[in-house]
N, C-alpha and C positions, 0 to 999 in steps of 0.2 A: 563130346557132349552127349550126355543121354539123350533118346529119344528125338521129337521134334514139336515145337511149340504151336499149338493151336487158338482162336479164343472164339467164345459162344459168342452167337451171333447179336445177341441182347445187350450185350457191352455197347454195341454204338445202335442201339434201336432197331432201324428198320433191317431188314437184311441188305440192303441198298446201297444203304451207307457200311456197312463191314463189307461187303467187296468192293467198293469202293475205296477204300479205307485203310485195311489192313497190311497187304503191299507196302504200302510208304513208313507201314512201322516194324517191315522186319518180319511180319510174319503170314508163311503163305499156305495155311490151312485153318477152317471151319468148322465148329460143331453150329449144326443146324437142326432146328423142331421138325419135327415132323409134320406133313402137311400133302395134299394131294399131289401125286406124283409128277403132274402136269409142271405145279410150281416148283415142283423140287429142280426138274429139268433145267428150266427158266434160269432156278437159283445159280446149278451148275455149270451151264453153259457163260452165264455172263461172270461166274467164279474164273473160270479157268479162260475164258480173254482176260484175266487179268494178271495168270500165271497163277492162282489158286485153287486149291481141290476142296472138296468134302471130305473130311478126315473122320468125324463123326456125326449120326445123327442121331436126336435124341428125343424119346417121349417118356409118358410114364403106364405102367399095366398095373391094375388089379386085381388081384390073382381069384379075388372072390367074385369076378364080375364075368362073365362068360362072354356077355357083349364087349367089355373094355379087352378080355383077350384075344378077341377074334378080330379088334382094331389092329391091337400090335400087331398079331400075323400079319395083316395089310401092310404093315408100316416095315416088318421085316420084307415081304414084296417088292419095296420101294427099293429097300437098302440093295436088295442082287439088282434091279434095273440097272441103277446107278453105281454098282460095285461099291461099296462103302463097305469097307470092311470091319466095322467096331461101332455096335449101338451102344451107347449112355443109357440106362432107363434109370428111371425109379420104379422099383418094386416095391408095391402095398397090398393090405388083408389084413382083413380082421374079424372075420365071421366063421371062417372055416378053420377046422383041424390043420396044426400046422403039416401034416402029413401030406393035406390035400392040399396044399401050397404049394411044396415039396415036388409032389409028382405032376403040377399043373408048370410050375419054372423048368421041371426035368424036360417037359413037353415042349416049351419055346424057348428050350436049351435046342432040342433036335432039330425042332424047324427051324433055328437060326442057323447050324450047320450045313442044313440043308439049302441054305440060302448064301453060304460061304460066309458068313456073318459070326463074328460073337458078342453077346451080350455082354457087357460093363455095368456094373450094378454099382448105383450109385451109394453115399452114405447117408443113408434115413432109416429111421427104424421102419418097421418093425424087423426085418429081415437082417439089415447093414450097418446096424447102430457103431457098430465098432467093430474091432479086430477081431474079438472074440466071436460077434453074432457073422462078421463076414464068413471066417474059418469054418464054424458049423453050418451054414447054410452053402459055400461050397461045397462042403463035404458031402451035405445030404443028399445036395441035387445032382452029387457025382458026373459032372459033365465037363468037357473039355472046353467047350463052347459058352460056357456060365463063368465069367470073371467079375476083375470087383475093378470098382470107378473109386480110390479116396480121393475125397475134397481134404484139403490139406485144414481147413477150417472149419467144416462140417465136424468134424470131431471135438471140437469144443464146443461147438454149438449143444452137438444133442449129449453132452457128456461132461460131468467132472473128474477133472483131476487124470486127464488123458492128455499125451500130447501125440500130435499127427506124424511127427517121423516117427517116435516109437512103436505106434500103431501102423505107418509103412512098414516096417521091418518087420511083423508078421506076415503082413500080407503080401508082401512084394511080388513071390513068386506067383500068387494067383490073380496079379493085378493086370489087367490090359491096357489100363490108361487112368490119366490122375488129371485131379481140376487142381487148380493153382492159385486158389484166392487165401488171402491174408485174414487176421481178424483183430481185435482186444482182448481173444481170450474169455470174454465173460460167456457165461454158460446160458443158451437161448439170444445172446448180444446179436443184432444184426449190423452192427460194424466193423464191414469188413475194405480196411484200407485197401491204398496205394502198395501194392507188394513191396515188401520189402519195409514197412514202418509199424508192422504189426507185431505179434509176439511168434508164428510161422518161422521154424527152423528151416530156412530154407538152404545154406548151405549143407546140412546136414541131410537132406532130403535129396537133394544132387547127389551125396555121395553112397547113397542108398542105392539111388538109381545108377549110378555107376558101374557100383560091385556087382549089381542085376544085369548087369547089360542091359538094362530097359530101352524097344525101340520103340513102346506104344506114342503115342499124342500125350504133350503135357497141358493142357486145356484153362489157358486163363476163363478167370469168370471172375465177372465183375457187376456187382447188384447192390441194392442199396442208397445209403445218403452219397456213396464215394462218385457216384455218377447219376444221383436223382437230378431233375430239374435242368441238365447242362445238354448245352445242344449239341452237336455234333462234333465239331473243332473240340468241341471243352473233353467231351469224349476222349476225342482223338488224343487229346494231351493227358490224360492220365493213362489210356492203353500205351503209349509211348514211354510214360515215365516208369511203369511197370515193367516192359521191356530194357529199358534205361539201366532198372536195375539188375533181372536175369541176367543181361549181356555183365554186369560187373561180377559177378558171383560163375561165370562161366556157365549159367542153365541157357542159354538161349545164344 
């Protein structure tokens, strides 16, 4: 099996409840937000009494805001305390020359390096909209350190007439890690299933990652009506049934 299955911590709300949690459904790694490192500790120490790690952690930078970058540095800080080898961001701007984007990402490309860290850039515009905006915005930022996060369903979101493997299959080799949420397909739709009941190639996406050897995190995420309003148990039964199904399809 490629890689190794993760899920964000907001799938089952508190952080509390996901290590609590998670274990009993099969999977024993966490993408978790960012947050003072004190708690982060907290997070991890009561993660792994449970046999689980922090696989990822994730915030978002601004590349036009000098304060929102000088956050992330902090939050890259956190990730070498912690060893956590692979941040999730989202990257955004929209005030400055894309050039000066460019060389401000090149900039907490390095200090991520320097922190043994690599960035995972998630899929949202402006920067990630798709395969195409991934590819050039790698390119520019020319950094080994600077990869790309596909959400398998984020590409229908911000995009027509794209589909998320073929859009892996550009980017594979510059990917560090993938979110793993389902959708309907409609373009801006924020329905995004039970994995596996959506319009997401997901055997096809396995075997993507196969031919990759991919050993990043495959990072369930689950947001939405598919887990509004249900309390924890109810949670719990749908990160299950998603599970349910990877395990059928051989991803997990």
């Amino acid at each position: 099996m490629p890689g190794f299955i993760s899920i964000r911590e907001g799938g089952y709300g508190p952080w509390e409840a996901a290590v609590d949690s998670v274990a009993d459904a099969g999977i024993f790694a966490l993408e978790v937000g960012a947050r003072p490192l004190e708690e982060l500790k907290k997070i991890a120490a009561a993660a792994a009494a449970k046999g689980v790690k922090i696989a990822t952690l994730s915030a978002g930078v601004n590349l036009d805001k000098d304060e929102s970058i000088a956050a992330f540095e902090g939050h890259l800080e956190s990730a070498r305390a912690l060893a956590v080898p692979i941040f999730f961001v989202s990257v955004s701007g929209s005030e400055l020359d894309r050039s000066e984007h460019m060389k401000r990402l090149r900039a907490l490309s390095v200090k991520a390096a320097d922190c043994g860290v690599t960035l995972s850039m998630e899929t949202h515009p402006p920067f990630c909209q798709n395969a195409e905006g991934m590819l050039l915005t790698v390119s520019e930022v020319d950094h080994p350190n600077c990869r790309i996060n596909l959400d398998t369903a984020n590409i229908f979101y911000y995009n027509e007439g794209r589909d998320s493997a073929d859009e892996l299959e550009k980017v594979i080799d510059v990917s560090a890690s993938l979110h793993l949420k389902d959708t309907d397909g409609g373009y801006h739709s924020e329905n995004f299933p039970v994995l596996g009941t959506g319009v997401v190639k997901f055997p096809q996406i396995r075997d993507i990652l196969i031919a990759a050897n991919f050993e990043g995190p495959l990072t369930i995420e689950l947001e939405g009506p598919v887990v509004a309003g249900l309390d924890v148990p109810q949670r719990h039964e749908v990160v299950c049934a998603c599970m349910d199904y990877l395990r059928s399809i051989n991803l997990a």
